[in-house]
C-alpha positions as CSV (number, residue, x, y, z in Angstrom):
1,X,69.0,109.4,90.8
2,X,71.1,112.2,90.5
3,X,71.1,113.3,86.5
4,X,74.3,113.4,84.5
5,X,74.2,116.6,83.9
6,X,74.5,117.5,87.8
7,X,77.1,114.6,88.2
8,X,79.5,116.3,85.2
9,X,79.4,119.6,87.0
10,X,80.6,118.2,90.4
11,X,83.0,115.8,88.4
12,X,84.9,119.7,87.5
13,X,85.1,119.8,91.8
14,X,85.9,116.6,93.1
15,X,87.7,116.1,96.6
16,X,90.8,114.9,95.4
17,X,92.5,115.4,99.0
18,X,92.4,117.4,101.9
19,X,95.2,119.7,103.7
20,X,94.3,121.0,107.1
21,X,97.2,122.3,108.6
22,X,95.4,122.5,112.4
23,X,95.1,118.6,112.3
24,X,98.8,118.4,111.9
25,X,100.7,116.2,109.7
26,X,98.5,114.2,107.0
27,X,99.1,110.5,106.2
28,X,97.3,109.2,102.9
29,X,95.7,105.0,102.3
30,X,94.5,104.8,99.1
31,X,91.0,106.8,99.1
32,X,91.2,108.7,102.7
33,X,93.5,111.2,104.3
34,X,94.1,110.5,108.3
35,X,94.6,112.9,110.9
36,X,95.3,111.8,114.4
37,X,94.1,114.4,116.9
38,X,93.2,114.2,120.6
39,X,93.9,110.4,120.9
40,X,91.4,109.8,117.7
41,X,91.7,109.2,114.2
42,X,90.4,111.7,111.9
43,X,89.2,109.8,108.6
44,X,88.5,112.3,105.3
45,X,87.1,109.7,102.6
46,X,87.9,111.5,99.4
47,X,86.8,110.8,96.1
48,X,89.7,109.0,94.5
49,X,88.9,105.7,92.8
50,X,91.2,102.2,93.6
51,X,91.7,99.9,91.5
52,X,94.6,96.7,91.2
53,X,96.0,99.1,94.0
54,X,96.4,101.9,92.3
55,X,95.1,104.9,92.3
56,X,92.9,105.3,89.2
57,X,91.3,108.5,89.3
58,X,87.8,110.2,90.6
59,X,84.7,110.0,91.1
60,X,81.7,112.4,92.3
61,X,79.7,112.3,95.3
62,X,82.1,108.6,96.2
63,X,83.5,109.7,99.4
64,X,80.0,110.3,101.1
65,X,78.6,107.1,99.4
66,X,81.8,105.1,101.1
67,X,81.6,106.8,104.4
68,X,77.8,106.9,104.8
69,X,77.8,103.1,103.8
70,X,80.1,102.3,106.2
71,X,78.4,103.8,109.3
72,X,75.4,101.6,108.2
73,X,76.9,98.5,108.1
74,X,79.4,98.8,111.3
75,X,75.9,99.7,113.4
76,X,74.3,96.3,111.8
77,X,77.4,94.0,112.8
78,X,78.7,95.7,115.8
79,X,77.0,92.9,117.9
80,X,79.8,90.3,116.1
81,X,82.6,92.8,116.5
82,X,83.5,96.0,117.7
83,X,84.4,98.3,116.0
84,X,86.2,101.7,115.5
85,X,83.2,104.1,114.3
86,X,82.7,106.6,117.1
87,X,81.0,109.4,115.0
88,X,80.3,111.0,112.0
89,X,80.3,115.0,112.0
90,X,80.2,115.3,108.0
91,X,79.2,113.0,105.6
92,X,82.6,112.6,104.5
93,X,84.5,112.2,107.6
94,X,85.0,109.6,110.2
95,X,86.0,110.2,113.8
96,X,87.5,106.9,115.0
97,X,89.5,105.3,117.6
98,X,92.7,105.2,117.1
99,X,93.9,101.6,117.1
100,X,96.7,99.9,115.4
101,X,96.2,98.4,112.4
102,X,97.6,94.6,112.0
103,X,99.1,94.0,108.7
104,X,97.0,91.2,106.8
105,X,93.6,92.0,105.1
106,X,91.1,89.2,105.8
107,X,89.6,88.5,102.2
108,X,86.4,86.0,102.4
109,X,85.1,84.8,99.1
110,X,81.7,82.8,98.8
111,X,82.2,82.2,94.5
112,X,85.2,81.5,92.3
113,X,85.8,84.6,90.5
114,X,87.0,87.6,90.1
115,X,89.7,89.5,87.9
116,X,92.6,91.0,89.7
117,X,95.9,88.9,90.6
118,X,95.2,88.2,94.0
119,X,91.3,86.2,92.6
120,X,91.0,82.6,93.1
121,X,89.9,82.5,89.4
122,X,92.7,83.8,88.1
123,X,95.2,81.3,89.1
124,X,92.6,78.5,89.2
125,X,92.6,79.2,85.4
126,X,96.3,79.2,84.9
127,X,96.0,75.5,86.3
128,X,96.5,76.1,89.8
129,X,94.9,73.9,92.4
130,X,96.6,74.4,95.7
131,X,95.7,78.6,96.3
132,X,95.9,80.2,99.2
133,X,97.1,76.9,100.7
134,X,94.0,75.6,100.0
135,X,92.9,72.7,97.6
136,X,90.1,73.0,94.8
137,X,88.9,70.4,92.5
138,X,89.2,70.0,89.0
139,X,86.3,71.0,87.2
140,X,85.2,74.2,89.0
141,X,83.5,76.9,86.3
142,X,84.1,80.7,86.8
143,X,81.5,82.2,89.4
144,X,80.7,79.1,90.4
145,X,79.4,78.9,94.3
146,X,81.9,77.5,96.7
147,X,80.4,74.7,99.0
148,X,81.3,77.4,102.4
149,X,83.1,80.3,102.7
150,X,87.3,80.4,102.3
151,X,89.4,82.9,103.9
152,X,92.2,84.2,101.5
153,X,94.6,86.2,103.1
154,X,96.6,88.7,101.9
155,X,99.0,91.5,103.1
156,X,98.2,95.1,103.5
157,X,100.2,97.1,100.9
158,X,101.7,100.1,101.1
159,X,100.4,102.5,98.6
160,X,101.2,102.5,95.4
161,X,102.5,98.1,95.9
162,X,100.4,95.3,95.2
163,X,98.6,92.8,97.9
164,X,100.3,89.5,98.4
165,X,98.4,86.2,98.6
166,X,98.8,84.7,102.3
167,X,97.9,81.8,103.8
168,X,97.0,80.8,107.4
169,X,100.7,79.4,107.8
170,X,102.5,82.6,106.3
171,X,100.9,84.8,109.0
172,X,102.0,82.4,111.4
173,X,105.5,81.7,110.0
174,X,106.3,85.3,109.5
175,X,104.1,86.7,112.8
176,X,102.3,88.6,111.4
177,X,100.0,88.7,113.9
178,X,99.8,86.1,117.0
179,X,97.6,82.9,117.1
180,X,95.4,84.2,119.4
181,X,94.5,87.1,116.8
182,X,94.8,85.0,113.8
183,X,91.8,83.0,115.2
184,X,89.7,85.9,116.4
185,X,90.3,87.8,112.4
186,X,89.2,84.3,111.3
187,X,85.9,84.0,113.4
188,X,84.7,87.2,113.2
189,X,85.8,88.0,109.2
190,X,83.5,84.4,108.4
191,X,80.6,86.2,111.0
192,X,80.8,89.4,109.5
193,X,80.4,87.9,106.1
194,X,77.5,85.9,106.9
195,X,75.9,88.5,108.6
196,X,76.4,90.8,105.4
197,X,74.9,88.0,102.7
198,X,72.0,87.5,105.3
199,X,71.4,91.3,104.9
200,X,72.0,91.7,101.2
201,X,70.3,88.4,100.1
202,X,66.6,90.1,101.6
203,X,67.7,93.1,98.9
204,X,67.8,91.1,96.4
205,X,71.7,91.1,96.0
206,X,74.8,88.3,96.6
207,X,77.9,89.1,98.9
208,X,80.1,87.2,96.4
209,X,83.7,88.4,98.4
210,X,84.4,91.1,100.5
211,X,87.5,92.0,102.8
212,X,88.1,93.3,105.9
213,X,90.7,95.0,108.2
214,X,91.1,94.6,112.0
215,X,93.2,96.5,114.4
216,X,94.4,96.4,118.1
217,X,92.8,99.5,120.5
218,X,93.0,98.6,124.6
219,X,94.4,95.4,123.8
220,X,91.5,93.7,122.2
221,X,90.6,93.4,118.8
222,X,88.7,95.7,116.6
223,X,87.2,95.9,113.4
224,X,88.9,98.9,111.3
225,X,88.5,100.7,108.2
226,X,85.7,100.4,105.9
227,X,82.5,97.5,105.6
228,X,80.7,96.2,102.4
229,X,81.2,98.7,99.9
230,X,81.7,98.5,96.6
231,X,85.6,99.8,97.3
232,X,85.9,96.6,99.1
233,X,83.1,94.0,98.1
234,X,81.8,92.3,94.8
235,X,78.1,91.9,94.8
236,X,75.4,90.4,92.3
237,X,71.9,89.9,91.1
238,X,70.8,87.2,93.1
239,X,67.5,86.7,90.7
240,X,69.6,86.7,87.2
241,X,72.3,84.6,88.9
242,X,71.4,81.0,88.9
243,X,70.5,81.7,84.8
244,X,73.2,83.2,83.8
245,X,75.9,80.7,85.7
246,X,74.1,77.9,83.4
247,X,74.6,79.4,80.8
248,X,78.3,80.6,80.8
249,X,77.3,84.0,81.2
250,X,78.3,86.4,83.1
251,X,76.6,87.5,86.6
252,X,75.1,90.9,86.9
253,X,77.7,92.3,88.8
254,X,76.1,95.4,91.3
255,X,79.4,96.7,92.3
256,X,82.8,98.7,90.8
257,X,83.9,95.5,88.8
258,X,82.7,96.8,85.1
259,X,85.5,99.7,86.6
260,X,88.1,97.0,86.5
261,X,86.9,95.0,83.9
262,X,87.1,99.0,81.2
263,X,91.1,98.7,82.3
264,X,91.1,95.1,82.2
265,X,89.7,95.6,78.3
266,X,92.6,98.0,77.6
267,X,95.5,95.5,78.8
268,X,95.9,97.0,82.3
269,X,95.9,95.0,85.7
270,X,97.9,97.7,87.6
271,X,101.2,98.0,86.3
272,X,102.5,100.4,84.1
273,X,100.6,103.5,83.1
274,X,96.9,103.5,83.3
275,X,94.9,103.9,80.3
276,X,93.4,107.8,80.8
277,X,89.6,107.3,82.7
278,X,86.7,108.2,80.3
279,X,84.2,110.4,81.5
280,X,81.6,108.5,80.7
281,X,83.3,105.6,82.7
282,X,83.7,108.2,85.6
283,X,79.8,109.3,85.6
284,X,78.8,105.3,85.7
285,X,80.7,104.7,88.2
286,X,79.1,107.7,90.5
287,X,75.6,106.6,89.7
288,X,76.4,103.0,90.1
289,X,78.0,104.3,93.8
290,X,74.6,106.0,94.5
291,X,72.8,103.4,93.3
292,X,74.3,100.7,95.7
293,X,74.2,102.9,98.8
294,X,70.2,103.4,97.9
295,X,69.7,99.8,97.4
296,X,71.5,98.3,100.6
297,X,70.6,101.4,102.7
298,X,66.8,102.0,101.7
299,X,67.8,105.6,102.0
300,X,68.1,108.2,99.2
301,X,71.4,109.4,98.7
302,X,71.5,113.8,100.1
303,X,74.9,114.9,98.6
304,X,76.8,117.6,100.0
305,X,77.3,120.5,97.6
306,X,80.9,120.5,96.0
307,X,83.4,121.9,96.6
308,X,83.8,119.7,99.8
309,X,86.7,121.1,101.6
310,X,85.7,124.3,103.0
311,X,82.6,122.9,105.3
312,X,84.8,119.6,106.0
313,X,87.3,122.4,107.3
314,X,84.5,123.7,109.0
315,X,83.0,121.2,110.8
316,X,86.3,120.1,112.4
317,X,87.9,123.5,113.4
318,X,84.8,123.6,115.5
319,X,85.9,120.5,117.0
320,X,89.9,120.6,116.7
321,X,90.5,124.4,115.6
322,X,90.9,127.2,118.2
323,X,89.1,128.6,119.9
């Protein structure tokens, strides 16, 4: 593992964003900055840390854990789906195809849980049973296992707003995206899920929910953005689980929820001001980034040196600069 001390010294150098003038004009999501050059996407994934869809701060060495993950998982699950990897020249940076995003986030849960406003738990506890246009029982305990996998919907906010719940019907009524689609986002989202616990439970870990993004490139579906990382999955201890569940506690969560849950302590789920990041927050959140790539990967982490920019600048004006 990478010590502290290294990790507070790149923490002074973090890529907070990127501005490469030959690329052309810059669009930002919430963690990576996109160039479109040539008929491809360029995807930078910097270090800025998400959370309640905001914007939270940064964190070292998360960029490369995000993008290396990535590129593992899309070559374990391209036989469901294709997908829009086409190479990786840096470990920060993406070349992808270009395709078209469609505007609803596929969201597949496997337990009742979760903190945020867009968590089954959340409303469940409020008294809800009808969520996400689907029914739950009375009785159901926080982290509890569903009997199968639900889809939950939501939309794909534009930075800086919140996801909206969805269900099946909403993306139908407002058309969102056509039947056809709908049922393709459905199948594969429920495969790629599978696929990923089959993966993770032979690591010793649980794919409690995860999400994913699909797109449109020659006409036909494809799978976009980013695949079973902690940015967009919740994983746990599968040996503590069953224990802890009867006993009320807790799971040992492998993932960025103790992130959420710090601001979650201090009265924040995304609106108004955030409480400032501590550092110590900010190094425990890189090593627990390392720390997951490691475990799912079986690879040790090989940072880049900080600062970033200059070689990512590098690498691609000897692709896209002149000549």
């Amino acid at each position: 593992m990478i010590s502290k001390n290294i990790l507070s010294k790149a923490s002074k150098k973090l890529l907070k964003e990127t501005n490469i003038s030959f690329l052309g004009k810059r669009t930002q999501g919430k963690v990576r900055d996109i160039y479109l050059k040539d008929g491809k996407r360029i995807l930078i994934t910097t270090d800025r840390i998400s959370a309640f869809d905001k914007v939270l701060g940064y964190i070292p060495y998360k960029g490369q854990v995000l993008n290396q993950l990535s590129a593992w998982w899309f070559a374990k699950t391209k036989n469901i789906v294709d997908n829009h990897l086409l190479e990786i020249p840096h470990p920060s940076i993406s070349l992808v195809k270009n395709a078209k995003p469609y505007p609803v986030e596929m969201v597949v849960r496997g337990y009742i849980t979760g903190v945020t406003t867009t968590a089954i738990w959340y409303w469940y506890e409020k008294g809800e049973r009808i969520i996400y246009g689907l029914k739950f029982p009375d009785g159901l305990r926080k982290n509890q296992k569903l009997p199968s996998p639900i889809l939950t919907p939501t939309t794909k906010a534009e930075k800086g707003a919140h996801d909206e719940k969805l269900t099946h019907d909403d993306i139908l009524i407002r058309k969102l995206v056509s039947p056809k689609i709908l049922a393709q986002m459905e199948k594969a989202a429920l495969a790629l899920y599978k696929k990923g616990n089959s993966i993770l439970n032979k690591k010793g870990l649980i794919l409690v929910d995860t999400k994913y993004e699909f797109g449109e490139y020659n006409g036909k579906l494809v799978f976009i953005d980013e695949i079973h990382t902690p940015d967009s999955s919740r994983y746990w201890i599968a040996k503590s689980y069953r224990e802890k569940f009867k006993k009320g506690e807790e799971p040992e969560n492998f993932d960025k929820e103790f992130f959420r849950k710090w601001y979650v302590a201090r009265g924040y789920r995304g609106d108004g001001p955030p409480p400032k990041m501590d550092p110590d927050l900010q190094i425990k959140t890189a090593q627990r980034y390392i720390s997951i790539f490691e475990k799912i990967t079986g690879k040790k982490f090989k940072p880049e040196k900080y600062p970033l920019e200059e070689n990512i600048t590098k690498v691609l004006r000897s692709k896209y600069g002149k000549k």
